[in-house]
N, C-alpha and C positions, 0 to 999 in steps of 0.2 A: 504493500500500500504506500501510496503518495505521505509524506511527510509534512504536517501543518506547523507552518511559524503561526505564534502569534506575535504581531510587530506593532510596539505601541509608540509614538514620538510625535510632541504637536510640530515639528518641523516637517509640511508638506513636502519639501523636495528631500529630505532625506527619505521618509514613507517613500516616496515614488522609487529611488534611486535602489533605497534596500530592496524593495519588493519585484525588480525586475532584478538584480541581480539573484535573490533567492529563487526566483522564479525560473531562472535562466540553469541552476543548477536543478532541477527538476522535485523543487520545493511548492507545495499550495500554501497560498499567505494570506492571513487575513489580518489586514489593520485598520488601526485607531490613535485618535491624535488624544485620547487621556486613557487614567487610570482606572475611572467606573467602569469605561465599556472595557476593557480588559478583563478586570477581574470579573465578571459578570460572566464572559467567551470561557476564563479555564474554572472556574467555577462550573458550569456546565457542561463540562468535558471536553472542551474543545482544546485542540492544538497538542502537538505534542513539545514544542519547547516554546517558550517564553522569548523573545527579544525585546528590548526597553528601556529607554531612556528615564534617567534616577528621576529628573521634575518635569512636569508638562502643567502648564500653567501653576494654580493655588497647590496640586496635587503631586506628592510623591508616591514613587511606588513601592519603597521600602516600608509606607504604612501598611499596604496591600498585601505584601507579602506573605505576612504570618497569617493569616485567614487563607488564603491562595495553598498553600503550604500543608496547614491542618487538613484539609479537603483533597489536595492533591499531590501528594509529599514526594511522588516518584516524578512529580514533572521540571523537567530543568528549567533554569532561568538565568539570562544571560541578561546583565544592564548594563548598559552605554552611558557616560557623561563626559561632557565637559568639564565636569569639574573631578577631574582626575588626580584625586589626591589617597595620602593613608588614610584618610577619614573614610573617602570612597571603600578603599578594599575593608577596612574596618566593619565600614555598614554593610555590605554587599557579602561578606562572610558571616557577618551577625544571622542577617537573612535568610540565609543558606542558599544563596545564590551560589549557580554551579561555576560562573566567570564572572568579569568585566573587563570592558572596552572601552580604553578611552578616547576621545574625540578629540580631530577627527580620526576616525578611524580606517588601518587598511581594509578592503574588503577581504582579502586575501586570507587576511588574520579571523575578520569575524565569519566567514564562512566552514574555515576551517572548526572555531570555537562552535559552530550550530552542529558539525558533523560528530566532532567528540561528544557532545550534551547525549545525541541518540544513540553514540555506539555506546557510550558508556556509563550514560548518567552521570548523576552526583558526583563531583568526584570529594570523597570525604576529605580529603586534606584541607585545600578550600574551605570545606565547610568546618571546618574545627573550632571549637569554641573561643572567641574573644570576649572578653569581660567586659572591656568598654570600649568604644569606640570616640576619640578626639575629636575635641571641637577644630575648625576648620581654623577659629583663630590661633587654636596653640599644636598645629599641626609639626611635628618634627624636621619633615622635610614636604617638600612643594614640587613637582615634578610632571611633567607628560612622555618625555624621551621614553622611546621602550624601554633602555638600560634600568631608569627611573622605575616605571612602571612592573619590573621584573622584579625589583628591589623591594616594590611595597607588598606586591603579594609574596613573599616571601617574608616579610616580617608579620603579613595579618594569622599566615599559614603559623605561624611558628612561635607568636607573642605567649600563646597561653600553654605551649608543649612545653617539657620538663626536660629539654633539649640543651647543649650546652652549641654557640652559636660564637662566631668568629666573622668578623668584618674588617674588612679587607677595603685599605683605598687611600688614594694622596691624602696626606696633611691638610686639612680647611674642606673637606669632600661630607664633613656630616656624620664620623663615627660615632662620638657620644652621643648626640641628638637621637640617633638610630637606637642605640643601647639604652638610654631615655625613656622611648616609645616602647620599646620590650618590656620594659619593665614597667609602665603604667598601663600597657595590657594587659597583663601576665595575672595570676594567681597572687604573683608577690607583690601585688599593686601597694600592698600597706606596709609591707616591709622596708627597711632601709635598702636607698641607691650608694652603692657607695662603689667610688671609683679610685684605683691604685696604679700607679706607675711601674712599671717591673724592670723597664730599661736599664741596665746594668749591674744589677741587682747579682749580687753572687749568693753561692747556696746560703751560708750563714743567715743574709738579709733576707733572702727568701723566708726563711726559717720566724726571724724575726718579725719584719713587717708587713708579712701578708697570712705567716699562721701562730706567731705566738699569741701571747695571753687577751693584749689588745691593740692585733694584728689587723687587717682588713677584713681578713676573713670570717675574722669575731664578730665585729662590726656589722658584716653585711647578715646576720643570720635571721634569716624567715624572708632575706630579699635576696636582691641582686648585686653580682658582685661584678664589675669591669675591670679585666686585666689590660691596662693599656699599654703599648707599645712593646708587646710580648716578642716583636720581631729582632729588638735590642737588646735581649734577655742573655745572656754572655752560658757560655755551653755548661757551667756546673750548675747555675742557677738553672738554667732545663732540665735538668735532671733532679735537682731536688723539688721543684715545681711537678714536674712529674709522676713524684714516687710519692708528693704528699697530696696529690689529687686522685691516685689509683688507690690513697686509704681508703677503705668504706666506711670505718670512725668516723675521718673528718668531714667525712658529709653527712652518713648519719645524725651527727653532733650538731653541726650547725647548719643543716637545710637551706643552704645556696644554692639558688639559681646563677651560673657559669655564664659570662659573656666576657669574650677577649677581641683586643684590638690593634690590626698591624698596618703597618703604613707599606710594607712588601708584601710578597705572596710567599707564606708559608709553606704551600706544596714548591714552590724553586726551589726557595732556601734549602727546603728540607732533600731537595735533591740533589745541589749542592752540598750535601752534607755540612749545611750551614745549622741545621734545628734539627731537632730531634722526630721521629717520626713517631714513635709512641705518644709524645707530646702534643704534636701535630691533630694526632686521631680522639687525644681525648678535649681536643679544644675545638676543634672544625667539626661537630657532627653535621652543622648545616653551615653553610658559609656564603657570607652577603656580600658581593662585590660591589662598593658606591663607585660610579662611574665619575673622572673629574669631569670639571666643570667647560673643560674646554673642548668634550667630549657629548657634550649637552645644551648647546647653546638655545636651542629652541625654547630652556627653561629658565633663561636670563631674565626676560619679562615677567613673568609671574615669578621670579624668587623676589625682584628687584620692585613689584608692587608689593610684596608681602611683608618685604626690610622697611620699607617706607611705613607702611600700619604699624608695624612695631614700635619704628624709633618715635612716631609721631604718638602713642601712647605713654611713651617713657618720657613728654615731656616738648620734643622739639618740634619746630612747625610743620606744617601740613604742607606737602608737597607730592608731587605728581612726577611722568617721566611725560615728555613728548617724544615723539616719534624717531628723532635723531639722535636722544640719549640712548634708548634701546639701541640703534645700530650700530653709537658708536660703543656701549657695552659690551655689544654683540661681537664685535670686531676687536678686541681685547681678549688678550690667551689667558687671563686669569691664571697664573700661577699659584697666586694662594689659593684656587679654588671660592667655593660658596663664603668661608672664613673673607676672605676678602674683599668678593663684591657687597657684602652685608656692611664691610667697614668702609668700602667707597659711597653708599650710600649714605650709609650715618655721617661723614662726613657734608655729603652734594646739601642732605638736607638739612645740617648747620651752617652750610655757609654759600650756600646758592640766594643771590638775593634775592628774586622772584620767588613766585609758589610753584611755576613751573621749570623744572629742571633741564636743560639743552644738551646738547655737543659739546656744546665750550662746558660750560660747569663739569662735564666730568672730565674734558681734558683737562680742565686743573687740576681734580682729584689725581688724576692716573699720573700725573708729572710727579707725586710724590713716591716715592721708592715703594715698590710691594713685595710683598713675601715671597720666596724663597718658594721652588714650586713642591719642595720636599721642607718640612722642618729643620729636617737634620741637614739638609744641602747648606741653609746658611752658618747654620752651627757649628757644621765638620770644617766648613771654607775657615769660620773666627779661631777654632782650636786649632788645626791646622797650620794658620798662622802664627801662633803661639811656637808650636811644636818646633816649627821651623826656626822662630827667633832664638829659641831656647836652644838649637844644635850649633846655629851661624855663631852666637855670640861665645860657645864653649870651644871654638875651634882654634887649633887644631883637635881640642881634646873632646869626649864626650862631654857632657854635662855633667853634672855633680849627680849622686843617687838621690832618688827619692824624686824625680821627675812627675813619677806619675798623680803623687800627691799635691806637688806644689799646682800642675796643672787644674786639679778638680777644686780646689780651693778657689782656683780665680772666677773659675764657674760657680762656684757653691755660694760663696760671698755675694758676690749684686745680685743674684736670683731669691738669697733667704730675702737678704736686704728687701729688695724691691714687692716681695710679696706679705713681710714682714708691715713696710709704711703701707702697702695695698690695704690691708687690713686692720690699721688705725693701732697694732702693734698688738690685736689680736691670735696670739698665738694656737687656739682651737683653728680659726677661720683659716689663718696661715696653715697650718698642716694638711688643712683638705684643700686647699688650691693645689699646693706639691703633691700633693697624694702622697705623702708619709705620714710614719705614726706620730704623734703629737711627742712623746718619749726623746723619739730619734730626732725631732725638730729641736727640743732645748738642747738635748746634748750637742748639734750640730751649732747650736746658735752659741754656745759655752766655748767652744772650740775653735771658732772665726770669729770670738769675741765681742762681738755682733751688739749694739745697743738697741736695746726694744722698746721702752718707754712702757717695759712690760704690763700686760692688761689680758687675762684670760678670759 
């Protein structure tokens, strides 16, 4: 038998366009431009898969859904929006929607997605329980690129699973924000977020500040825990990170939910024989690749109206983009990624004088120096130069011992410092910006002799 779309969307030329193409793959289609006449057609048995855009007029169709559902629970349902965001996969898996497609969309893609819905139905992953679904205003990340759009169903898939999950992507691309979003979907919504630096971290520290007494891992227990920058995790620190996360005690014990974050690809590394691959397996069970930003430019605009509702919440004036600031955005490789153009905004809209933003306003922004398209690229270039001075000035001879301390010291100092006055010489607040243990931050602060104007 012929296979029936039901095709709902108040856009007449879409209706026309999808229903000759469904039509053309040897589909019977019957559509409507809202949600009554829909749900009324599978409510009476008709269709065998749903297609449908999220709003048509005053009406959604995720209100519909659940009635549609209780009556018809074997029929798939595929929604199309425009407004293609985490919220979207959020609500559209709440639903138990079997896809979504974001606008505009290939047809390529959504004909494909109608022939899966019938060969296979539901597919449960998809549908897998999220707890809550983000307001569009405090949405994590904002996206339509497919890269994007693979990324968010793969966080709606996986928010609420007891999955340990690894994201993968340039420096400024969105990792915490992402780790964020998992964890205010998740079961461990009430629990603490607590985020740790593991970067250079030798076994001992590992031992230390992410599993002793009041370690991270203490810390994070009934929530989530973020291991960030696990790709700078130095080879004995991998192995004790390792062997104290294949304990069943310590998870047992403290019921952490696992979220790690690398700014390389662990599977190279680890095939360079750069990481451990034990390691590897018990950190990647699922693995989110955020695409950089200069790999996605089509989502310049809507990141870059999104920064603007923010920063004009926090205070600064209301401003808009015209037409020419998006292209010259657009035409900008962003090296700092999303991290960046959020701060060329914040910027355009304190000191653009108009309400409306141009060309010129953000070429003055972009005339000021921007980040480094890796973290570590401008970091390794400053120590590097160090390193070097430190051989040039000892020669002919080596340097004196103890190189490697004098060096971390010069890095350790302006960094407490600077996070230290960040935080009005709050020493709790200071330790959770560096993501160390509060412990390790006086004894580090005792030892660079550090003035605090101490205040807990």
């Amino acid at each position: 038998m012929t296979a029936q779309i039901l095709l709902a969307d108040d856009d007449a030329s879409i209706r026309f366009v999808l229903s000759q193409a469904l039509a053309k793959e040897g589909f019977a289609v019957r559509a409507t431009s809202n949600v009554t006449t829909l749900a009324k057609w599978a409510k009476e048995g008709e269709g065998d898969v749903i297609l449908s855009d999220v709003y048509m007029g005053d009406e959604n169709v995720f209100d519909a859904l659940p009635s549609i559902r209780a009556l018809r629970p074997d029929l798939p349902v595929i929604v199309m929006s425009a407004q293609s965001t985490v919220a979207t996969a959020f609500s559209a898996t709440n639903a138990g929607a079997f896809d979504y497609v974001p606008k505009p969309f290939d047809l390529d893609v959504l004909i494909a997605s109608v022939r899966r819905a019938l060969a296979g139905g539901p597919d449960a992953a998809v549908r897998a329980s999220i707890k809550k679904a983000a307001r569009d205003e405090n949405l994590p990340l904002v996206g339509r690129s497919p890269a994007m759009q693979e990324a968010f169903r793969t966080i709606a898939r996986v928010a609420n699973a007891d999955l340990a999950v690894l994201i993968e992507g340039e420096s400024g691309t969105g990792k915490t924000r992402v780790a964020r979003a998992l964890h205010e979907n998740s079961k461990q919504a009430r629990g603490p977020f607590v985020a740790a630096s593991v970067a250079g971290l030798s076994a001992a520290q590992v031992d230390a500040e992410i599993f002793g007494p009041e370690g991270a891992y203490a810390r994070a227990r009934g929530g989530v825990l973020l291991l960030q920058h696990v790709d700078d995790l130095p080879t004995d620190g991998q192995s004790r990170l390792a062997g104290r996360l294949n304990d069943d005690g310590v998870r047992e014990r403290h019921d952490v939910r696992l979220v790690a974050a690398a700014q390389r690809s662990l599977a190279g590394l680890a095939r360079e024989e750069r990481f451990r691959q034990d390691l590897l397996q018990r950190l990647g069970v699922v693995v989110i690749r955020l695409p950089p930003l200069r790999e996605r430019v089509d989502d310049i605009a809507d990141l870059a109206r999104t920064f603007l509702l923010r920063v004009r919440r926090e205070g600064l004036p209301e401003k808009a983009l015209d037409p020419s600031a998006v292209k010259a955005l657009e035409a900008h490789n962003f090296p700092g990624n999303v991290r960046e153009l959020e701060n060329i905004l914040r910027r355009a809209a304190a000191m653009s004088p108009g309400s409306l933003i141009n060309a010129g306003d953000i070429a003055a922004m972009l005339d000021r120096p921007s980040p480094a398209p890796d973290a570590r690229g401008g970091l390794e270039a400053a120590v590097a130069d160090s390193v070097e001075r430190a051989f040039a000035d000892a020669r002919p001879r080596l340097p004196e011992a103890g190189l490697y301390d004098r060096l971390l010291v010069e890095f350790e100092r302006p960094l407490i410092a600077r996070a230290l006055a960040g935080t009005n010489g709050n020493q709790i607040r200071a330790a959770a910006v560096l993501g160390i243990n509060r412990n390790t931050l006086r004894k580090k602060i005792q030892a660079l002799g550090l003035s605090t104007g101490a205040r807990d």
